[in-house]
C-alpha positions, 0 to 999 in steps of 0.5 A, a space after each residue: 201653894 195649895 188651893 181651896 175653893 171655899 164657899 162663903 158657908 165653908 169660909 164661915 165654918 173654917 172660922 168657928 173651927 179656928 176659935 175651937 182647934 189650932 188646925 183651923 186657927 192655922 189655916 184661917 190665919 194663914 189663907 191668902 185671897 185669890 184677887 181674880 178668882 172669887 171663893 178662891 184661896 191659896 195656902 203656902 206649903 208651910 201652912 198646909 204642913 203647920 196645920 197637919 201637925 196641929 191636927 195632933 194636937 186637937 184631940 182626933 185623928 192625924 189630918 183631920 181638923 174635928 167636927 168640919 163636915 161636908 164640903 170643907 171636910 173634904 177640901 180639908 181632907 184633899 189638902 192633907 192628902 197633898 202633901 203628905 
């Protein structure tokens, strides 16, 4: 399991990447909610690695979900780095 502390903004721009780029789609379909601790998420590894490979797909770098910036881009950036 991998964690991620997404703010409700990042939280809200991980859904409008998912109805752009199957990398997004993923990973918002498969986050599971932290019940203690607020803004926390937790990603199974197979997700992690299932959005990885759909970042081939989404027209830009490998392990790279397009147009995430700022804080959701390097949560995203940390959580591929993790597991490759």
């Amino acid at each position: 399991m991998y964690q991620l502390d997404l703010t409700p903004g990042e939280l809200d721009g991980l859904e409008w990447l998912a109805e752009r780029y199957d990398s997004a789609l993923v990973l918002s379909e498969g986050l599971l909610v932290d019940g203690e601790t607020p803004d926390r998420y937790w990603v199974p590894e197979h997700v992690a690695w299932d959005a990885l490979e759909a970042t081939r797909g989404d027209g830009g770098a490998y392990g790279v979900v397009p147009c995430a910036g700022g804080g959701l881009a390097t949560q995203l950036d940390r959580l591929f780095d993790s597991i490759v």
